[in-house]
C-alpha positions, 0 to 999 in steps of 0.5 A, a space after each residue: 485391244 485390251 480384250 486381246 491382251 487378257 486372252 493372250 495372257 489367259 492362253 500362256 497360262 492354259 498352255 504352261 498347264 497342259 505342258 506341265 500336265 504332259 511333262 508330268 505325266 512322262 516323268 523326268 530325266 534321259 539320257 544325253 542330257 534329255 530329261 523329259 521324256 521317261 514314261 515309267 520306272 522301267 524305262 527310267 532304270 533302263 536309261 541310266 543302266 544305258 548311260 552306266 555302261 557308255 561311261 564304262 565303255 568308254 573308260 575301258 576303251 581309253 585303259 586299253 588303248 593306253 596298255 597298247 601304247 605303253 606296250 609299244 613303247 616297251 617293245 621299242 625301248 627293250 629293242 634298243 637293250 637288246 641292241 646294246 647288250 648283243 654289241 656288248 656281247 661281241 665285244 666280250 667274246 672277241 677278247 676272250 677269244 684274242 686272249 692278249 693278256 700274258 699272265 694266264 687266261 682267266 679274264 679271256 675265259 670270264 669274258 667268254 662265259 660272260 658273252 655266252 649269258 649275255 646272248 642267252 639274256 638278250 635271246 630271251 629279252 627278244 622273246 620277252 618283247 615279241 610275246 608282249 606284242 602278240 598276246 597283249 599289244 595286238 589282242 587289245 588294238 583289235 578290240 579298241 577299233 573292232 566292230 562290236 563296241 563301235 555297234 553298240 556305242 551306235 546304237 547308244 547314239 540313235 537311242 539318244 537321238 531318238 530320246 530327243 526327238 520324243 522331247 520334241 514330240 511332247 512339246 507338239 503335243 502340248 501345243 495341239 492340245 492348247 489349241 484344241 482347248 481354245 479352239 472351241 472343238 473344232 474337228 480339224 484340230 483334234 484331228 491333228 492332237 490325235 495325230 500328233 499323240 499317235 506320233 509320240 506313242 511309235 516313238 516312246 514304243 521305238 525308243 523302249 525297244 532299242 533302248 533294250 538293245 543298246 543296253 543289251 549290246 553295251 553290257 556284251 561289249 563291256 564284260 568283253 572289255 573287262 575279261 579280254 583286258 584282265 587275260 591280257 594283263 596276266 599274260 604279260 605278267 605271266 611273261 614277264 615272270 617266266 623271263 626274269 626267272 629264266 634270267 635269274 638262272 642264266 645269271 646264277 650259272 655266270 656267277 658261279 663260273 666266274 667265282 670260280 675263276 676269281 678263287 683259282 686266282 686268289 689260289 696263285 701264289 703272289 709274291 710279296 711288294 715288300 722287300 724282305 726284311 733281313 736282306 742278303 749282303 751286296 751281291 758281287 760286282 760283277 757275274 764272273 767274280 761271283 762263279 770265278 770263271 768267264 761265262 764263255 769258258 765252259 762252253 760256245 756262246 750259243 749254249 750259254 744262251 740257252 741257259 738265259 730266260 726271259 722275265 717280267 717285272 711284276 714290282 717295282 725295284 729301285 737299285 740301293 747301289 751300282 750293281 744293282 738294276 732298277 725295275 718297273 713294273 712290265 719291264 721285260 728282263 734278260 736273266 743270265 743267272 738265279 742265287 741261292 740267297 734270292 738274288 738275281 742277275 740280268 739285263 734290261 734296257 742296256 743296263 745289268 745288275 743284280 735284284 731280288 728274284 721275287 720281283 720277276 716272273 718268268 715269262 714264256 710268252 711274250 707280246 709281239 711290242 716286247 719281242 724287238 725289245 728282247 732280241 736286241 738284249 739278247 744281241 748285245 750279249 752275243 757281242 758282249 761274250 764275243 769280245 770277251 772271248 776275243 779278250 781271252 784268246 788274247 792271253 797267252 800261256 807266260 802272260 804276255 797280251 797279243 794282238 789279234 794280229 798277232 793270233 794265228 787263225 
Protein backbone atom coordinates (compact mmCIF):
# COMPACT_ATOMS: atom_id res chain seq x y z
CA UNK A 1 0.00 0.00 0.00
CA UNK A 2 2.62 2.08 0.77
CA UNK A 3 4.73 1.19 -2.49
CA UNK A 4 1.14 2.76 -4.17
CA UNK A 5 1.21 5.66 -2.52
CA UNK A 6 4.95 6.88 -3.46
CA UNK A 7 4.37 6.10 -6.87
CA UNK A 8 1.00 7.77 -6.97
CA UNK A 9 2.83 10.65 -5.24
CA UNK A 10 6.04 10.17 -7.94
CA UNK A 11 3.23 10.46 -11.03
CA UNK A 12 1.64 13.97 -9.83
CA UNK A 13 4.91 15.30 -9.72
CA UNK A 14 6.12 13.84 -13.01
CA UNK A 15 2.82 15.14 -14.66
CA UNK A 16 2.93 18.73 -12.85
CA UNK A 17 6.46 19.05 -14.70
CA UNK A 18 5.41 18.04 -18.30
CA UNK A 19 2.33 20.57 -17.82
CA UNK A 20 4.50 22.90 -16.85
CA UNK A 21 7.28 22.19 -19.68
CA UNK A 22 4.18 22.50 -22.08
CA UNK A 23 2.62 25.34 -20.50
CA UNK A 24 6.06 27.06 -20.91
CA UNK A 25 6.61 26.21 -24.13
CA UNK A 26 3.26 28.06 -25.39
CA UNK A 27 3.68 30.89 -23.44
CA UNK A 28 1.33 33.07 -21.80
CA UNK A 29 -1.82 34.85 -22.03
CA UNK A 30 -5.31 34.91 -24.69
CA UNK A 31 -7.68 36.53 -25.55
CA UNK A 32 -11.34 35.79 -23.67
CA UNK A 33 -9.75 35.14 -20.68
CA UNK A 34 -7.38 32.34 -22.02
CA UNK A 35 -3.72 32.57 -21.25
CA UNK A 36 -2.21 29.33 -22.16
CA UNK A 37 -2.11 28.74 -25.43
CA UNK A 38 0.07 31.71 -27.34
CA UNK A 39 3.10 29.60 -29.04
CA UNK A 40 5.19 32.98 -30.01
CA UNK A 41 5.48 36.95 -30.10
CA UNK A 42 3.67 37.28 -33.30
CA UNK A 43 0.79 35.25 -32.31
CA UNK A 44 0.88 36.90 -28.83
CA UNK A 45 0.51 40.82 -30.44
CA UNK A 46 -1.81 39.38 -32.99
CA UNK A 47 -4.26 38.67 -29.94
CA UNK A 48 -4.04 41.56 -27.84
CA UNK A 49 -4.19 43.87 -31.23
CA UNK A 50 -7.69 41.46 -31.73
CA UNK A 51 -8.98 42.34 -28.23
CA UNK A 52 -7.85 46.30 -28.62
CA UNK A 53 -9.98 46.35 -31.31
CA UNK A 54 -13.19 44.30 -29.96
CA UNK A 55 -13.08 46.60 -26.82
CA UNK A 56 -13.07 49.65 -29.60
CA UNK A 57 -15.80 48.30 -31.58
CA UNK A 58 -17.72 47.72 -29.06
CA UNK A 59 -17.54 51.32 -27.51
CA UNK A 60 -17.86 52.86 -31.00
CA UNK A 61 -21.34 50.65 -31.36
CA UNK A 62 -22.50 51.96 -28.12
CA UNK A 63 -21.53 56.03 -29.08
CA UNK A 64 -23.21 55.57 -32.25
CA UNK A 65 -26.40 53.99 -30.90
CA UNK A 66 -26.50 56.77 -28.40
CA UNK A 67 -26.13 59.58 -31.40
CA UNK A 68 -29.05 57.73 -32.86
CA UNK A 69 -31.19 58.04 -29.88
CA UNK A 70 -30.28 61.37 -28.96
CA UNK A 71 -31.15 62.47 -32.44
CA UNK A 72 -34.49 60.78 -32.39
CA UNK A 73 -35.31 62.35 -29.17
CA UNK A 74 -34.32 65.99 -31.09
CA UNK A 75 -36.50 65.21 -33.90
CA UNK A 76 -39.29 64.46 -31.48
CA UNK A 77 -38.93 67.57 -29.25
CA UNK A 78 -38.47 69.99 -32.31
CA UNK A 79 -41.67 68.50 -33.84
CA UNK A 80 -43.65 69.64 -30.77
CA UNK A 81 -41.77 73.28 -31.42
CA UNK A 82 -42.82 73.38 -34.86
CA UNK A 83 -46.39 72.54 -33.70
CA UNK A 84 -46.60 75.43 -31.18
CA UNK A 85 -44.57 78.08 -33.15
CA UNK A 86 -47.15 77.38 -36.56
CA UNK A 87 -50.36 77.45 -33.95
CA UNK A 88 -48.65 80.85 -32.71
CA UNK A 89 -48.14 81.91 -36.14
CA UNK A 90 -51.85 81.52 -36.96
CA UNK A 91 -52.92 83.32 -34.13
CA UNK A 92 -50.76 86.36 -34.99
CA UNK A 93 -51.83 86.24 -38.49
CA UNK A 94 -55.73 86.27 -37.80
CA UNK A 95 -55.38 89.24 -35.88
CA UNK A 96 -53.26 91.29 -38.03
CA UNK A 97 -55.75 90.39 -40.62
CA UNK A 98 -59.22 91.13 -38.31
CA UNK A 99 -57.33 94.39 -37.43
CA UNK A 100 -60.21 95.37 -34.27
CA UNK A 101 -58.13 97.86 -32.75
CA UNK A 102 -59.28 101.87 -33.82
CA UNK A 103 -56.28 103.88 -33.12
CA UNK A 104 -54.53 102.78 -36.45
CA UNK A 105 -53.02 99.74 -37.44
CA UNK A 106 -49.53 99.38 -36.32
CA UNK A 107 -49.61 96.31 -34.01
CA UNK A 108 -52.19 94.27 -36.92
CA UNK A 109 -49.13 95.01 -39.22
CA UNK A 110 -46.35 93.88 -36.65
CA UNK A 111 -48.45 91.06 -36.08
CA UNK A 112 -48.61 90.01 -39.72
CA UNK A 113 -44.84 90.51 -40.37
CA UNK A 114 -44.30 88.79 -36.90
CA UNK A 115 -46.39 85.47 -38.37
CA UNK A 116 -44.96 85.55 -41.94
CA UNK A 117 -40.79 85.08 -39.82
CA UNK A 118 -42.32 82.60 -37.49
CA UNK A 119 -43.62 80.46 -40.58
CA UNK A 120 -40.37 80.84 -42.49
CA UNK A 121 -38.54 79.92 -38.88
CA UNK A 122 -40.69 76.73 -38.49
CA UNK A 123 -40.16 75.92 -42.21
CA UNK A 124 -36.67 75.83 -41.87
CA UNK A 125 -36.74 74.07 -38.26
CA UNK A 126 -38.65 71.15 -40.23
CA UNK A 127 -35.92 70.97 -42.53
CA UNK A 128 -33.65 71.10 -39.67
CA UNK A 129 -35.33 67.95 -38.03
CA UNK A 130 -35.63 65.81 -41.48
CA UNK A 131 -31.85 66.28 -42.45
CA UNK A 132 -30.82 65.40 -38.68
CA UNK A 133 -32.87 61.96 -39.67
CA UNK A 134 -31.78 61.26 -42.85
CA UNK A 135 -27.96 62.06 -42.88
CA UNK A 136 -27.38 61.33 -39.42
CA UNK A 137 -29.89 59.28 -37.44
CA UNK A 138 -30.66 56.70 -40.36
CA UNK A 139 -26.88 56.71 -41.66
CA UNK A 140 -25.73 55.52 -38.13
CA UNK A 141 -28.77 52.69 -37.04
CA UNK A 142 -27.77 51.13 -40.47
CA UNK A 143 -24.19 50.90 -39.38
CA UNK A 144 -25.10 49.64 -35.57
CA UNK A 145 -27.20 46.44 -37.06
CA UNK A 146 -25.42 46.14 -40.29
CA UNK A 147 -23.71 42.98 -41.25
CA UNK A 148 -19.93 43.90 -41.43
CA UNK A 149 -19.43 44.49 -37.73
CA UNK A 150 -21.81 41.49 -36.47
CA UNK A 151 -18.94 39.41 -39.27
CA UNK A 152 -16.56 40.40 -37.94
CA UNK A 153 -17.33 40.35 -33.94
CA UNK A 154 -18.17 36.29 -35.12
CA UNK A 155 -15.27 35.96 -36.23
CA UNK A 156 -13.57 37.52 -32.90
CA UNK A 157 -16.12 35.02 -30.96
CA UNK A 158 -14.74 31.60 -33.06
CA UNK A 159 -11.05 32.70 -32.62
CA UNK A 160 -11.86 32.67 -28.83
CA UNK A 161 -13.44 29.54 -29.10
CA UNK A 162 -10.94 28.19 -30.89
CA UNK A 163 -8.05 29.69 -28.33
CA UNK A 164 -9.97 27.66 -25.52
CA UNK A 165 -10.17 24.45 -27.17
CA UNK A 166 -6.33 24.67 -27.92
CA UNK A 167 -6.00 25.20 -23.90
CA UNK A 168 -8.13 22.06 -23.74
CA UNK A 169 -5.51 20.47 -26.18
CA UNK A 170 -2.44 21.20 -24.26
CA UNK A 171 -3.68 19.85 -21.14
CA UNK A 172 -4.12 16.16 -23.24
CA UNK A 173 -1.40 16.59 -24.34
CA UNK A 174 0.45 16.62 -20.96
CA UNK A 175 -1.63 13.96 -19.72
CA UNK A 176 -0.30 11.44 -22.85
CA UNK A 177 2.78 12.44 -22.54
CA UNK A 178 2.76 11.33 -18.57
CA UNK A 179 1.26 8.36 -19.41
CA UNK A 180 3.96 7.59 -22.14
CA UNK A 181 6.46 8.33 -19.20
CA UNK A 182 5.11 5.64 -16.88
CA UNK A 183 4.07 3.46 -19.30
CA UNK A 184 7.31 1.89 -20.02
CA UNK A 185 7.15 2.84 -23.97
CA UNK A 186 4.26 0.98 -24.54
CA UNK A 187 3.62 1.81 -28.60
CA UNK A 188 -0.35 1.96 -28.12
CA UNK A 189 0.43 5.28 -26.16
CA UNK A 190 2.76 7.15 -27.93
CA UNK A 191 0.69 6.47 -30.47
CA UNK A 192 -2.01 8.34 -28.87
CA UNK A 193 0.52 11.34 -27.52
CA UNK A 194 1.36 11.66 -31.16
CA UNK A 195 -2.00 12.20 -32.04
CA UNK A 196 -2.75 14.02 -29.75
CA UNK A 197 0.10 16.70 -30.60
CA UNK A 198 -0.97 16.55 -34.37
CA UNK A 199 -4.61 17.64 -32.89
CA UNK A 200 -2.85 20.47 -31.08
CA UNK A 201 -0.68 21.57 -34.34
CA UNK A 202 -4.35 22.12 -36.75
CA UNK A 203 -5.53 24.09 -33.87
CA UNK A 204 -2.51 26.28 -33.11
CA UNK A 205 -2.13 26.42 -37.50
CA UNK A 206 -6.38 27.41 -37.36
CA UNK A 207 -6.08 29.61 -34.82
CA UNK A 208 -3.09 31.55 -36.40
CA UNK A 209 -5.08 32.11 -39.52
CA UNK A 210 -8.48 33.28 -38.28
CA UNK A 211 -6.98 35.17 -35.73
CA UNK A 212 -5.41 37.18 -38.68
CA UNK A 213 -8.77 37.38 -40.20
CA UNK A 214 -10.44 38.69 -37.37
CA UNK A 215 -8.07 41.14 -36.87
CA UNK A 216 -8.22 41.87 -40.38
CA UNK A 217 -12.03 42.32 -40.58
CA UNK A 218 -12.17 44.39 -36.97
CA UNK A 219 -9.69 46.89 -38.04
CA UNK A 220 -12.05 47.50 -41.43
CA UNK A 221 -14.91 47.53 -39.45
CA UNK A 222 -13.58 50.05 -36.96
CA UNK A 223 -11.99 52.79 -39.35
CA UNK A 224 -15.41 52.45 -40.84
CA UNK A 225 -16.83 53.27 -37.42
CA UNK A 226 -14.50 56.01 -36.76
CA UNK A 227 -15.02 57.89 -40.51
CA UNK A 228 -18.88 57.17 -40.81
CA UNK A 229 -19.45 58.74 -37.12
CA UNK A 230 -16.97 61.64 -37.46
CA UNK A 231 -18.88 62.58 -41.30
CA UNK A 232 -22.16 62.31 -39.23
CA UNK A 233 -21.36 64.43 -36.74
CA UNK A 234 -20.10 67.37 -39.18
CA UNK A 235 -23.10 67.00 -40.81
CA UNK A 236 -25.15 67.73 -38.20
CA UNK A 237 -23.17 70.41 -37.28
CA UNK A 238 -22.84 71.78 -40.74
CA UNK A 239 -26.97 71.53 -40.60
CA UNK A 240 -27.50 72.63 -37.58
CA UNK A 241 -25.40 76.09 -38.47
CA UNK A 242 -26.63 76.70 -41.82
CA UNK A 243 -30.19 76.80 -39.62
CA UNK A 244 -29.31 79.12 -36.91
CA UNK A 245 -27.68 81.53 -39.69
CA UNK A 246 -30.93 81.33 -41.85
CA UNK A 247 -32.63 82.06 -38.80
CA UNK A 248 -30.76 84.78 -37.60
CA UNK A 249 -31.57 86.37 -41.07
CA UNK A 250 -35.10 85.72 -40.78
CA UNK A 251 -35.08 87.06 -37.41
CA UNK A 252 -32.81 90.81 -38.38
CA UNK A 253 -35.41 91.37 -41.56
CA UNK A 254 -38.62 90.98 -38.53
CA UNK A 255 -36.54 93.35 -36.03
CA UNK A 256 -36.16 95.75 -38.66
CA UNK A 257 -39.87 96.20 -39.53
CA UNK A 258 -40.91 96.13 -36.38
CA UNK A 259 -38.49 99.04 -35.15
CA UNK A 260 -39.89 100.84 -37.88
CA UNK A 261 -43.21 100.25 -36.79
CA UNK A 262 -42.53 101.39 -33.06
CA UNK A 263 -40.61 104.83 -34.49
CA UNK A 264 -43.56 105.58 -36.71
CA UNK A 265 -45.33 105.45 -33.34
CA UNK A 266 -42.87 107.23 -31.12
CA UNK A 267 -43.21 109.92 -34.34
CA UNK A 268 -47.27 110.47 -33.37
CA UNK A 269 -47.85 113.41 -31.60
CA UNK A 270 -49.37 112.45 -28.17
CA UNK A 271 -51.33 114.66 -26.18
CA UNK A 272 -50.19 115.42 -22.76
CA UNK A 273 -51.94 113.55 -19.21
CA UNK A 274 -51.28 116.82 -17.63
CA UNK A 275 -53.76 119.36 -17.75
CA UNK A 276 -52.57 122.63 -18.62
CA UNK A 277 -51.01 124.64 -16.25
CA UNK A 278 -52.66 128.12 -16.77
CA UNK A 279 -55.99 126.96 -17.64
CA UNK A 280 -58.68 128.95 -19.41
CA UNK A 281 -61.70 130.54 -17.38
CA UNK A 282 -64.97 128.45 -16.60
CA UNK A 283 -66.45 127.90 -20.09
CA UNK A 284 -70.41 129.34 -20.30
CA UNK A 285 -73.01 127.26 -18.68
CA UNK A 286 -74.43 126.59 -21.40
CA UNK A 287 -73.58 126.34 -25.64
CA UNK A 288 -76.39 129.08 -26.42
CA UNK A 289 -75.08 131.75 -24.26
CA UNK A 290 -71.62 131.07 -25.49
CA UNK A 291 -72.70 131.91 -29.35
CA UNK A 292 -75.84 133.94 -28.24
CA UNK A 293 -78.02 132.15 -30.49
CA UNK A 294 -80.06 128.66 -30.38
CA UNK A 295 -78.44 125.98 -32.08
CA UNK A 296 -81.57 125.48 -34.27
CA UNK A 297 -81.65 128.87 -35.56
CA UNK A 298 -79.24 128.97 -38.36
CA UNK A 299 -80.50 125.90 -39.98
CA UNK A 300 -82.93 122.37 -39.86
CA UNK A 301 -81.71 120.15 -37.31
CA UNK A 302 -80.40 117.87 -39.72
CA UNK A 303 -77.64 120.20 -40.73
CA UNK A 304 -76.59 120.61 -37.58
CA UNK A 305 -75.85 117.15 -36.96
CA UNK A 306 -73.62 116.91 -39.64
CA UNK A 307 -71.50 119.56 -38.03
CA UNK A 308 -71.49 116.88 -34.48
CA UNK A 309 -68.37 114.48 -34.43
CA UNK A 310 -67.58 111.61 -32.54
CA UNK A 311 -64.38 111.40 -30.19
CA UNK A 312 -62.82 109.10 -27.73
CA UNK A 313 -61.48 109.88 -24.65
CA UNK A 314 -57.92 109.06 -24.77
CA UNK A 315 -57.47 110.50 -20.69
CA UNK A 316 -59.21 110.73 -18.06
CA UNK A 317 -60.94 114.22 -16.78
CA UNK A 318 -62.65 114.55 -13.65
CA UNK A 319 -65.07 117.86 -13.85
CA UNK A 320 -63.86 121.01 -11.41
CA UNK A 321 -67.64 122.12 -11.67
CA UNK A 322 -71.37 121.83 -12.88
CA UNK A 323 -70.63 122.55 -16.41
CA UNK A 324 -68.10 120.63 -16.88
CA UNK A 325 -68.20 116.82 -18.12
CA UNK A 326 -66.48 113.77 -16.44
CA UNK A 327 -64.38 111.36 -18.81
CA UNK A 328 -62.76 107.92 -18.81
CA UNK A 329 -60.37 106.74 -20.83
CA UNK A 330 -62.38 104.85 -23.88
CA UNK A 331 -65.61 106.96 -23.43
CA UNK A 332 -66.85 107.64 -26.71
CA UNK A 333 -68.09 111.62 -26.82
CA UNK A 334 -70.88 113.37 -29.09
CA UNK A 335 -68.98 116.83 -29.82
CA UNK A 336 -71.40 119.40 -30.53
CA UNK A 337 -68.74 122.34 -30.42
CA UNK A 338 -64.61 123.03 -30.36
CA UNK A 339 -63.40 126.82 -28.61
CA UNK A 340 -60.90 128.55 -29.37
CA UNK A 341 -59.25 128.72 -25.78
CA UNK A 342 -59.11 124.67 -25.95
CA UNK A 343 -62.23 123.78 -24.86
CA UNK A 344 -64.74 121.49 -25.79
CA UNK A 345 -68.63 120.89 -25.57
CA UNK A 346 -70.27 117.45 -25.97
CA UNK A 347 -72.26 114.57 -24.49
CA UNK A 348 -71.61 111.20 -23.21
CA UNK A 349 -73.39 109.09 -21.36
CA UNK A 350 -76.73 111.37 -21.21
CA UNK A 351 -74.74 113.72 -19.57
CA UNK A 352 -73.31 117.39 -21.34
CA UNK A 353 -70.77 119.73 -20.40
CA UNK A 354 -67.55 121.28 -21.18
CA UNK A 355 -63.75 119.72 -21.13
CA UNK A 356 -60.32 120.12 -22.47
CA UNK A 357 -60.09 119.22 -26.00
CA UNK A 358 -56.81 117.74 -25.90
CA UNK A 359 -58.31 115.02 -23.81
CA UNK A 360 -60.38 113.54 -26.89
CA UNK A 361 -59.40 112.34 -30.18
CA UNK A 362 -61.54 112.21 -33.15
CA UNK A 363 -62.72 108.84 -33.93
CA UNK A 364 -63.93 107.69 -37.46
CA UNK A 365 -64.03 104.49 -37.00
CA UNK A 366 -65.94 103.26 -34.16
CA UNK A 367 -66.36 99.12 -32.65
CA UNK A 368 -69.44 97.67 -33.41
CA UNK A 369 -70.05 97.46 -28.95
CA UNK A 370 -69.91 101.52 -29.26
CA UNK A 371 -71.91 102.08 -32.08
CA UNK A 372 -75.84 101.58 -29.94
CA UNK A 373 -74.04 103.65 -27.57
CA UNK A 374 -73.45 106.58 -30.12
CA UNK A 375 -76.68 106.54 -31.71
CA UNK A 376 -78.72 106.84 -28.67
CA UNK A 377 -76.55 110.17 -27.87
CA UNK A 378 -77.36 111.23 -31.16
CA UNK A 379 -81.03 110.50 -30.63
CA UNK A 380 -81.40 112.18 -27.59
CA UNK A 381 -80.20 115.24 -29.43
CA UNK A 382 -82.67 115.44 -32.27
CA UNK A 383 -85.19 115.24 -29.28
CA UNK A 384 -83.26 117.75 -27.22
CA UNK A 385 -83.41 120.31 -30.48
CA UNK A 386 -86.97 119.15 -31.29
CA UNK A 387 -88.34 120.43 -28.13
CA UNK A 388 -86.22 123.43 -28.42
CA UNK A 389 -87.66 124.21 -31.65
CA UNK A 390 -91.17 123.74 -30.44
CA UNK A 391 -90.05 126.36 -27.57
CA UNK A 392 -89.37 128.92 -29.78
CA UNK A 393 -92.25 128.68 -32.55
CA UNK A 394 -93.76 129.06 -29.31
CA UNK A 395 -92.92 132.54 -29.00
CA UNK A 396 -94.69 135.30 -30.67
CA UNK A 397 -93.75 138.39 -32.17
CA UNK A 398 -95.25 140.99 -28.74
CA UNK A 399 -93.86 138.19 -26.53
CA UNK A 400 -96.90 136.72 -25.52
CA UNK A 401 -96.04 132.53 -25.03
CA UNK A 402 -98.79 130.08 -27.14
CA UNK A 403 -99.74 126.95 -26.67
CA UNK A 404 -98.86 124.53 -29.31
CA UNK A 405 -102.69 124.42 -29.78
CA UNK A 406 -102.75 127.72 -30.14
CA UNK A 407 -99.89 127.55 -33.48
CA UNK A 408 -101.44 127.05 -36.49
CA UNK A 409 -99.99 124.31 -38.49
Amino acid sequence: MEAIRKQATKLREQVARQQQAVFKQFGGGGYGGSDNVVTDEAELMLHQKLERLYISTRAAKHFQRDIVRGVEGYIVTGSKQVEIGSKLSEDSRKYGIENTCTSGNTLSRAAVNFSRARVQMEKERENLLKSFGTQVAEPLRAMVMGAPLEDARHLAQRYDRMRQEAEAQVVEVSKRQAKVMDGNGSPELFARLEAAESKLQDLKSNMANLGKEAASAMAAVESQQQNMTLQRLISMIESERGYHEKVIQILDHLEGELKSERQRIEAAPIPTMETPSSPPPPPPPSYEQVNNTSPMQNGSNSNDLVNYFLGEAVFPYDAESDVELNLSSGDYVVIRKVSNNGWAEGECKGKAGWFPVEYVERRERVLATKVTQYIGNMMMMMVVARIKESVNLENDDDGDTVTPLDKKI
